[in-house]
N, CA, C and O of each residue as an XYZ file, in Angstrom:
356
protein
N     -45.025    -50.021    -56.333
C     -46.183    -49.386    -55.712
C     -47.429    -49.743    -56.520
O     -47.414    -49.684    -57.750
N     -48.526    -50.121    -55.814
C     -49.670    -50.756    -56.594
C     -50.503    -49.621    -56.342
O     -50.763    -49.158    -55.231
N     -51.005    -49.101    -57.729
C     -51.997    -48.371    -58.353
C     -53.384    -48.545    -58.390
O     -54.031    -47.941    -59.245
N     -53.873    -49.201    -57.674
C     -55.365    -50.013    -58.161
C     -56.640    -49.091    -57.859
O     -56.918    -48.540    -56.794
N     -57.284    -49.067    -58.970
C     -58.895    -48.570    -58.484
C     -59.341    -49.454    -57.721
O     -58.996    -50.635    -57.682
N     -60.531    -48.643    -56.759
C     -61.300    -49.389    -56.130
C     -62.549    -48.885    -56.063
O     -62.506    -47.814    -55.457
N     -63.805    -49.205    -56.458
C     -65.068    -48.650    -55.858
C     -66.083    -49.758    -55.439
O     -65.913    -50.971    -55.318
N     -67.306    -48.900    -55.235
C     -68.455    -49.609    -54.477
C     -69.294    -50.104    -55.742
O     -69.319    -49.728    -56.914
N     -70.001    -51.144    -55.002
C     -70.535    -52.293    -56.449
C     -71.643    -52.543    -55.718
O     -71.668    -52.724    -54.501
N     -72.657    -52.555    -56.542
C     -74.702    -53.310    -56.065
C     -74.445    -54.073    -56.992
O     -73.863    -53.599    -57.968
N     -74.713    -55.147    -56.975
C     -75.254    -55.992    -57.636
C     -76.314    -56.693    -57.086
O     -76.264    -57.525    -56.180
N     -77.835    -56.066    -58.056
C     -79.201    -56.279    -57.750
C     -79.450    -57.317    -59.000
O     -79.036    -57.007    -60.118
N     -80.300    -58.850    -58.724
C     -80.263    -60.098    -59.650
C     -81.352    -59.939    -59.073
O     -81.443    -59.262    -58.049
N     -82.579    -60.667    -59.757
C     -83.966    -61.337    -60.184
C     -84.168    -62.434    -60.720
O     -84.438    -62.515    -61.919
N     -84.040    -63.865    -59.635
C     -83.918    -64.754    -60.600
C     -84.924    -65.778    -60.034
O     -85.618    -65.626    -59.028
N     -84.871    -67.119    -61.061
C     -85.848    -68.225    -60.372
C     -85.826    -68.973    -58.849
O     -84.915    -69.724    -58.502
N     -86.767    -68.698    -58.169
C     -86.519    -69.652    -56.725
C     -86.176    -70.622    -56.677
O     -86.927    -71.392    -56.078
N     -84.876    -71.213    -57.247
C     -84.930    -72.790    -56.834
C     -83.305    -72.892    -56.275
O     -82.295    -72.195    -56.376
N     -83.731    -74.370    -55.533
C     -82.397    -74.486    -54.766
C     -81.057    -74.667    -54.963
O     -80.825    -75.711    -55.573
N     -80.255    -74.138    -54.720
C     -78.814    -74.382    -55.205
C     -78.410    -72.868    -55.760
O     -77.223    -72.580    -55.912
N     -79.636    -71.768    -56.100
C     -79.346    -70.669    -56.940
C     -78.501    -69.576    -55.147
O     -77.849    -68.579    -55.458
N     -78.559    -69.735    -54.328
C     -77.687    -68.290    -53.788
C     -76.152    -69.208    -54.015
O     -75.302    -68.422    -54.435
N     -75.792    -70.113    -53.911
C     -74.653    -70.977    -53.694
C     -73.714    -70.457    -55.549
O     -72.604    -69.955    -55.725
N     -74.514    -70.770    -56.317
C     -74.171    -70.165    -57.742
C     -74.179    -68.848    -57.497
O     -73.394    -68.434    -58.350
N     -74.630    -67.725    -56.763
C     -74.845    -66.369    -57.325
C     -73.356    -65.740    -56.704
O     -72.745    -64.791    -57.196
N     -72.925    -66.573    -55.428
C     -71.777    -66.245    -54.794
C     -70.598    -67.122    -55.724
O     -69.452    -66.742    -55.480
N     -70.656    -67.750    -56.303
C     -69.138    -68.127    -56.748
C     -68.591    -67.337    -57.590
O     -67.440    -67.755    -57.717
N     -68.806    -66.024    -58.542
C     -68.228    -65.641    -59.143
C     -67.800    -64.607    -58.159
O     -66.904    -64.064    -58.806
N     -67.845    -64.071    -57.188
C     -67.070    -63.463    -55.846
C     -65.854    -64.307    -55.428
O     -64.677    -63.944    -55.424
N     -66.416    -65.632    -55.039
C     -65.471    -66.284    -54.701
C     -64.347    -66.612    -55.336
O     -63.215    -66.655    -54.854
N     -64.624    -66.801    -56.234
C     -63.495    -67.435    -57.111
C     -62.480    -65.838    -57.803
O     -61.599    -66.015    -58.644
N     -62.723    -64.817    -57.423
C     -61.947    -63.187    -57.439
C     -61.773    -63.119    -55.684
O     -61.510    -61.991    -55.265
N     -61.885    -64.111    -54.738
C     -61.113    -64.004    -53.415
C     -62.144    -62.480    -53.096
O     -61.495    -61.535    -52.650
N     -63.495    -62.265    -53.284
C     -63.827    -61.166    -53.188
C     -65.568    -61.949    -51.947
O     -66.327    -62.911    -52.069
N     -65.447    -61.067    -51.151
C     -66.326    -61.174    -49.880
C     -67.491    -60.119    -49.542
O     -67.315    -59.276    -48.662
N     -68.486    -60.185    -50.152
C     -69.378    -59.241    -50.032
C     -69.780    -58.491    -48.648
O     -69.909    -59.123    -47.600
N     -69.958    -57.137    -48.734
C     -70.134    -56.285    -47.231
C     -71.471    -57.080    -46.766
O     -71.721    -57.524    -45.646
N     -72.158    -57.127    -47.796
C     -73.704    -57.470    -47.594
C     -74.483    -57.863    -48.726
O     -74.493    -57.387    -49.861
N     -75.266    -59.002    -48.132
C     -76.109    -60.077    -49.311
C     -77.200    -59.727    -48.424
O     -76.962    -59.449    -47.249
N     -78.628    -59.715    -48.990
C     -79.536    -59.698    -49.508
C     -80.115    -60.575    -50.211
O     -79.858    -60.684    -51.410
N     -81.314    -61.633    -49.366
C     -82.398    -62.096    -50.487
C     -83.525    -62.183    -49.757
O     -83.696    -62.216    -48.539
N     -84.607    -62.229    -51.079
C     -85.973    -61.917    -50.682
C     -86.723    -62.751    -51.475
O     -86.368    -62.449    -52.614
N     -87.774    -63.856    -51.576
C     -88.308    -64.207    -52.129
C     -89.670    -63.631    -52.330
O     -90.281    -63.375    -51.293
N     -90.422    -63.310    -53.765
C     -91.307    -62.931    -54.058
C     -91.908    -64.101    -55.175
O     -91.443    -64.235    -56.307
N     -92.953    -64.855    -54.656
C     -93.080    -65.863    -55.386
C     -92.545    -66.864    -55.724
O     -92.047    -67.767    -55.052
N     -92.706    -66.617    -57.587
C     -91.491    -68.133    -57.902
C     -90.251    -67.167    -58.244
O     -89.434    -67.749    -58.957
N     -89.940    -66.015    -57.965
C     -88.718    -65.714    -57.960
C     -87.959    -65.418    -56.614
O     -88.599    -65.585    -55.576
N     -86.397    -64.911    -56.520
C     -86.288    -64.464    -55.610
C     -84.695    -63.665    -56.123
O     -83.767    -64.082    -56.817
N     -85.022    -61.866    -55.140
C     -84.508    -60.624    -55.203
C     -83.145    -60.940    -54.661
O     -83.206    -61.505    -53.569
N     -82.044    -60.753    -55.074
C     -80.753    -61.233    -54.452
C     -80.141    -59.819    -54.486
O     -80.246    -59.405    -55.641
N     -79.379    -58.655    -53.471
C     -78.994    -58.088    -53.885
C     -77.276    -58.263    -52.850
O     -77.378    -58.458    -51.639
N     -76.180    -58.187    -53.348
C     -74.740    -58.296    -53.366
C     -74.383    -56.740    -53.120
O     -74.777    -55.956    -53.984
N     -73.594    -56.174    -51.900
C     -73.197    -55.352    -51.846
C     -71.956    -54.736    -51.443
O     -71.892    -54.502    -50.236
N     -70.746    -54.343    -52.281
C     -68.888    -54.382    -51.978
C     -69.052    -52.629    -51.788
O     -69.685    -51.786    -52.424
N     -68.146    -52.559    -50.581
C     -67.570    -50.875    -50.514
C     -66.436    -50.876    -51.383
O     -66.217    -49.845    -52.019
N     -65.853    -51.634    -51.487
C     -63.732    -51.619    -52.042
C     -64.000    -53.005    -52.768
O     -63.621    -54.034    -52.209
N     -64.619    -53.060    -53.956
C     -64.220    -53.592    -55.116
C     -62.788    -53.260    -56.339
O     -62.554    -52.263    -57.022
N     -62.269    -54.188    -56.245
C     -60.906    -53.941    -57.552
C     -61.872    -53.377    -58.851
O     -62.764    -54.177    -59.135
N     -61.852    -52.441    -59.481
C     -62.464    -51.889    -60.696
C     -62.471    -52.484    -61.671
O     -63.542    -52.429    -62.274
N     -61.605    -53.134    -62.172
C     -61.584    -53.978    -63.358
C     -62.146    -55.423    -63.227
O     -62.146    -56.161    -64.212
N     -62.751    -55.946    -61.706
C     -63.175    -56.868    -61.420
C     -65.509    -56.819    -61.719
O     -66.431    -57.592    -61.979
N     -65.335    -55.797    -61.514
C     -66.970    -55.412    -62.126
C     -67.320    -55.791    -63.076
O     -68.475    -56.211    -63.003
N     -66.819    -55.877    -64.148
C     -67.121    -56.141    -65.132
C     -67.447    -57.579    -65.585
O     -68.508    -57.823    -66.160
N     -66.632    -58.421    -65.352
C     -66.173    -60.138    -64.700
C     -66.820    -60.077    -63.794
O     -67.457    -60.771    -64.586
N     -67.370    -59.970    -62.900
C     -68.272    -60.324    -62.043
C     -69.886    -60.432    -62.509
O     -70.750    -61.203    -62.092
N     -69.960    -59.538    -63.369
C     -71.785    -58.998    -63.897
C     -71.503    -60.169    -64.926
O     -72.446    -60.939    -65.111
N     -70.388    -60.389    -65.584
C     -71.043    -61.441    -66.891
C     -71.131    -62.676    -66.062
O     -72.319    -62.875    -65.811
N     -70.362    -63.591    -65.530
C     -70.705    -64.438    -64.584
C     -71.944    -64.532    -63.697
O     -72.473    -65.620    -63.469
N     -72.473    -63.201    -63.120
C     -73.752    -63.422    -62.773
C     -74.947    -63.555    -64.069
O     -76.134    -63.869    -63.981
N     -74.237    -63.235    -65.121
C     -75.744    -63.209    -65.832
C     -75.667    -63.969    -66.659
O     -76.444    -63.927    -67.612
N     -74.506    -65.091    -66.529
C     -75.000    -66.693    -67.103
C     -75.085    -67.457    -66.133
O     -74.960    -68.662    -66.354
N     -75.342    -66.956    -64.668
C     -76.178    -68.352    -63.657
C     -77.402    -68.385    -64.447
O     -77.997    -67.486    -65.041
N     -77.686    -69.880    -64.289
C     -78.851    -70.448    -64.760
C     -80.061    -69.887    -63.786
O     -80.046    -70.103    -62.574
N     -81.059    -69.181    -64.409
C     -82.003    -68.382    -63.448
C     -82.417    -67.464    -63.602
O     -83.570    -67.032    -63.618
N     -81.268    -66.977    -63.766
C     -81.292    -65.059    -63.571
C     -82.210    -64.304    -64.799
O     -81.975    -64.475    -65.995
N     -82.891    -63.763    -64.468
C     -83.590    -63.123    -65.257
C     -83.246    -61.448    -65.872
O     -83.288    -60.718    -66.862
N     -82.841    -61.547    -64.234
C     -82.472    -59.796    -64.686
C     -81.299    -59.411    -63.898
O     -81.427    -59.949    -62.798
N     -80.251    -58.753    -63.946
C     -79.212    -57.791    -63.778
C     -78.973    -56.935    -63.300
O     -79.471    -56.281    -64.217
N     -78.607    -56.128    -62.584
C     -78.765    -54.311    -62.763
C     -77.294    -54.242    -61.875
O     -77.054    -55.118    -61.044
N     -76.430    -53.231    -62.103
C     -74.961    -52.941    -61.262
C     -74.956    -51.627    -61.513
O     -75.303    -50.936    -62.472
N     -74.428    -51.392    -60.312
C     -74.365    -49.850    -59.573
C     -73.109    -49.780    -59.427
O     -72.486    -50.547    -58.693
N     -72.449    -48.613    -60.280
C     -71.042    -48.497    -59.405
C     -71.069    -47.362    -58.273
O     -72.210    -47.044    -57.936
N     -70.282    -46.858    -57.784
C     -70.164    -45.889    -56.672
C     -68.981    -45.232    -57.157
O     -68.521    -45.327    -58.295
N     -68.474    -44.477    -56.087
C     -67.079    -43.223    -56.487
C     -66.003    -44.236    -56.383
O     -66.067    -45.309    -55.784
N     -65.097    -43.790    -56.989
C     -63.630    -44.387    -56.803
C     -63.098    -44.017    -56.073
O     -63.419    -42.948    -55.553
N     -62.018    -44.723    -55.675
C     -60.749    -44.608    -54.555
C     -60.091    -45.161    -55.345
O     -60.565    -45.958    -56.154
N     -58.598    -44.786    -55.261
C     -57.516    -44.908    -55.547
C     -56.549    -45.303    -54.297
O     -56.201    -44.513    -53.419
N     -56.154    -46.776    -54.389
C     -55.084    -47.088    -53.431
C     -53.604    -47.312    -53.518
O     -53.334    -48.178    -54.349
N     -52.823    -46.924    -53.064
C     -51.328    -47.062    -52.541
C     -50.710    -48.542    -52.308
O     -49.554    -48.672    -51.904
């Protein structure tokens, strides 16, 4: 019987506008087989607002996910939100 946490994850990034950066901001999802509810981007200038949003994230996957986003080349800034847990069967 599998035990696993699960909660909800923001991941809000601030990084440089240039091309190739949403393609990098999604592979550390990808490569955890993990599919965001909802992406978010916004360009403001020479940057642009990316925000990543999971209802049923694996819990121990948050953590590995934020350091991977915050060595894409770009990123300026960070910020992760967790939400409540669930516990699945």
């Amino acid at each position: 019987m599998s035990d696993t946490l699960f909660l909800a994850a923001r991941f809000r990034v601030l990084a440089d506008a240039e091309p190739g950066l949403l393609p990098r901001l999604l592979m550390p999802f990808a490569k955890r087989d993990l599919t965001p509810d909802l992406m978010t981007s916004r360009r403001e200038g020479d940057c642009l607002r990316v925000e990543f949003t999971l209802t049923a994230m694996p819990a121990e996957m948050v953590h590995l996910v934020e350091g991977n986003l915050a060595q894409v080349v770009g990123v300026r800034r960070l910020e992760v939100e967790e939400g409540a847990f669930r516990r699945a069967a």
